[in-house]
N, C-alpha and C positions, 0 to 999 in steps of 0.2 A: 318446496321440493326442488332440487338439484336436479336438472337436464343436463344429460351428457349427448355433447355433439361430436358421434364420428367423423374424424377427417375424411377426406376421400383416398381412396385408395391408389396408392402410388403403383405404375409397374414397373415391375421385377427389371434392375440393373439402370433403370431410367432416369428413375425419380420423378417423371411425369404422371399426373393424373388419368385413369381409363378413361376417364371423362372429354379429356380432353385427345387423346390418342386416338377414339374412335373416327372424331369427324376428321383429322388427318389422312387415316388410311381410308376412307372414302373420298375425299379430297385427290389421294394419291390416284386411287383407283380410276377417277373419272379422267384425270389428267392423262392417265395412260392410253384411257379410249378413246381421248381424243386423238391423241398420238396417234394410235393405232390405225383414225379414219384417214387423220390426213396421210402417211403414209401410201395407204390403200389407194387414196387417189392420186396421187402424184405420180406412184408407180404403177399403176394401171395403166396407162397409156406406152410404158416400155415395155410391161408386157406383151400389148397387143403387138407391140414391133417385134420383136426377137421371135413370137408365135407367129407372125405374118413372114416373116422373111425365112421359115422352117418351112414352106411351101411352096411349089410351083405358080406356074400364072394357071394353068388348068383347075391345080387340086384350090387354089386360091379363089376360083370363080366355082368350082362347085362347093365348097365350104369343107373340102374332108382331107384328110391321108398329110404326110410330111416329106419332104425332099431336101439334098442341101444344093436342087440347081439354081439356086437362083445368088446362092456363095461362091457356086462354082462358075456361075457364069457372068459374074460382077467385074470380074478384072477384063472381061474382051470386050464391057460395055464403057465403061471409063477407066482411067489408069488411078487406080486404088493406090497405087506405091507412093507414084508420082506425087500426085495431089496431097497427100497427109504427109508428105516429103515437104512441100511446099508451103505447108500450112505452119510446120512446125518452122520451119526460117523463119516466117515473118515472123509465129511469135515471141522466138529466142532473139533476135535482132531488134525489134521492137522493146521488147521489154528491158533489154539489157541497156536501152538509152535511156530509156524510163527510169531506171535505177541512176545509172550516171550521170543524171538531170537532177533526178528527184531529192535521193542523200544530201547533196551537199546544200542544193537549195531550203529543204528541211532544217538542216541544221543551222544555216546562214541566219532564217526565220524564226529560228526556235532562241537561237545562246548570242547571236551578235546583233550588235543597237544601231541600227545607221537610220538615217534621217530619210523619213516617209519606207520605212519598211512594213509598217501594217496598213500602206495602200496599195503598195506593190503585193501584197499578198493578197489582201483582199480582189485586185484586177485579177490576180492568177488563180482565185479560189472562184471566182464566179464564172470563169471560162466554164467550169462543169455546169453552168447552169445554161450555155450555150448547146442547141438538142443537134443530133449532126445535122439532121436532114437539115438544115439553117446554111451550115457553111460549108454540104458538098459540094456543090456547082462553083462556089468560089475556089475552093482548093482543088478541085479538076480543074480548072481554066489557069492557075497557076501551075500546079504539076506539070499538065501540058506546056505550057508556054517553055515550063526549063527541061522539057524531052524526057522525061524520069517516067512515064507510061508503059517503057518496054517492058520493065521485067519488078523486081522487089522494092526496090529503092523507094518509087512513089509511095505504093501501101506501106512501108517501112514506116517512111518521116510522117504521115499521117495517125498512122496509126501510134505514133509516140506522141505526136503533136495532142492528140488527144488525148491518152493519158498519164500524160504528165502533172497537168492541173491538180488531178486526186492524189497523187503519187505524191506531189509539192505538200497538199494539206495531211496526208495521215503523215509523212515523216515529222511535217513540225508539230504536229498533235502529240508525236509519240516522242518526239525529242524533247519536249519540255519538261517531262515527268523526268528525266535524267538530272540528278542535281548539276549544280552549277559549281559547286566546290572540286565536282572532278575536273571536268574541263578544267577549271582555276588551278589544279592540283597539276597537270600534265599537260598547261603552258610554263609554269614555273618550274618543271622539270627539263622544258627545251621544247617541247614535243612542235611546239606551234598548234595554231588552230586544225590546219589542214592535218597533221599526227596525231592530235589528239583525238580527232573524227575517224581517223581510219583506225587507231588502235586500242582504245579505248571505247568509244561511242558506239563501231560498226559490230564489235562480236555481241553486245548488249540488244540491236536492233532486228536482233534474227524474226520474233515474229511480227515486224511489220517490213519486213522484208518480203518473208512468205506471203503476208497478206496480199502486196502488193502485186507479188508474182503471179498468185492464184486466180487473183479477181481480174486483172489485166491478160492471163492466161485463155481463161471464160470468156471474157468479151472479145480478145481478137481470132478465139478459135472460130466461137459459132457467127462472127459477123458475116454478111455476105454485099453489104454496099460498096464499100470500099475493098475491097476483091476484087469483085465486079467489075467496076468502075476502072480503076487504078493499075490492074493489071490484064493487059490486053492481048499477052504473048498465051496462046492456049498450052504449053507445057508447062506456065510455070501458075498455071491457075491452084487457089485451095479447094482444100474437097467441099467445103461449100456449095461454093461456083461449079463444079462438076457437078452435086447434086442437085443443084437450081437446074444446071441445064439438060440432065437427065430427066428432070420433072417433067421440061417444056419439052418435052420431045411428042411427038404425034403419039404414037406406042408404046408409051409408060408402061413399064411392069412393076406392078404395086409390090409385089416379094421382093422385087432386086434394090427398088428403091429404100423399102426399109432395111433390106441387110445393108446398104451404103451409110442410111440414118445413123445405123449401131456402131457400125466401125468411124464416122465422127462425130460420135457422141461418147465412145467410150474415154480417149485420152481426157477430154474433160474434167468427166466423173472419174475417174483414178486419180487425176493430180487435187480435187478439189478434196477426195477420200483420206488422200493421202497427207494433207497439211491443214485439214479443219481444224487440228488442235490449236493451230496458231492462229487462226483466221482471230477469235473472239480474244485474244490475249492482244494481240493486234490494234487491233479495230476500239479498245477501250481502253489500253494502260494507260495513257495519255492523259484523258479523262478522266480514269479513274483516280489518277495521283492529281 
């Protein structure tokens, strides 16, 4: 006797098995709720901010009701302008050396052969292994010594000094993955190495450019050592350091502190919102080619 064995049943437009389709979308399914917790908690705690700072110090200690004094009364307690004024110098100045560092020593690393250049990169790749708290007190004792404590400058050169080392390793991660036939192609054109990098290599390098900007963006907004530290003139403090020193105040108002929280914590999350698409294109083409 002849057995006939039904195939399994393929779904409509797929050509996949139900069989096989089901434990996918349960797969999918749980992967969502994961998503869904971690969300929940990450963002639970900016909730409690932006609902904390929707109240007085009264309605705040009795637990009830909503007010916008403590937005309205943020600016007479530190200079909100100011400080997020200041904040953003250091990191448009900062970063913008980091870039001007970073590019060409990337590329120097990545396309040109010179003798002990993967030791030199290697010394510049392990500086990030260097933690700050290690080399503040030496680079306060030097910044001090050449006077650069008044105003941006000190936090400036620091805050490039440090990340440049990351900035040197993702451009040459991500320059590699660029053939070598162009370059080769647009020196025999005339371009020179330094032409063929600005015009050629640099419109190619956009997301690790962003990358660069975003994550270096993030670390010199919310820093507050080197603020602290490095700038000693109180107008020309970032809003960090105003918040730090809002905190230490004998009479903290827990509403005003967290509406200061939000307002430097939002440019962050906006520029971080706003070029995530590049971050992962960034951070693996390199690698991935």
């Amino acid at each position: 006797m002849t057995t006939l064995v039904t195939p399994p049943t393929e779904s409509e437009g797929t050509g996949e098995p139900r069989a096989m389709k089901k434990p996918r979308k349960v797969g999918r399914w749980i992967l969502f709720g994961a998503m869904v917790i971690v969300a929940i908690v990450m963002l639970y705690p900016f909730w409690v901010m932006v609902i904390t700072s929707l109240k007085s110090e009264s309605q705040f200690l009795s637990g009830g009701g909503f007010s916008w004094l403590s937005w309205s009364s943020l600016t007479s307690v530190i200079p909100v302008g100011q400080e997020v004024l200041s904040s953003t110098i250091l990191c448009s100045a900062s970063i913008f050396i980091i870039l001007c560092v970073g590019l060409p020593a990337g590329f120097a690393f990545s396309k040109l052969r010179f003798r002990s250049s993967t030791a030199v990169f290697l010394v510049i790749v392990s500086a990030m292994m260097v933690p700050l708290q290690a080399i503040l007190m030496p680079e306060f004792v030097n910044v001090t010594k050449l006077h650069l404590t008044g105003g941006y400058t000190g936090a400036i050169l620091v805050y490039a000094a440090l990340g440049t080392p990351f900035s040197v390793f993702l451009f040459t991660t991500y320059f590699r993955g660029v053939p070598d036939e162009l370059i080769e192609a647009g020196i025999v054109d005339g371009l020179g190495y330094f032409g063929a990098m600005w015009r050629l290599v640099l419109p190619i390098a956009v997301p690790a450019i962003a990358t660069v900007t975003v994550l270096q963006f993030i670390q010199i907004w919310d820093d507050l050592l080197v603020g602290l530290l490095f700038i000693q003139n109180t107008s020309d403090r970032p809003i960090t350091v105003g918040l730090a020193v809002l905190a230490a105040g004998r009479t903290t108002s827990i509403p005003g502190l967290m509406a200061g929280s939000i307002i430097s914590a939002l440019p962050a999350m906006l520029v971080y919102l706003g070029f995530q698409r590049y971050l992962v294109k960034g951070l693996t083409m390199g690698i991935d080619r």
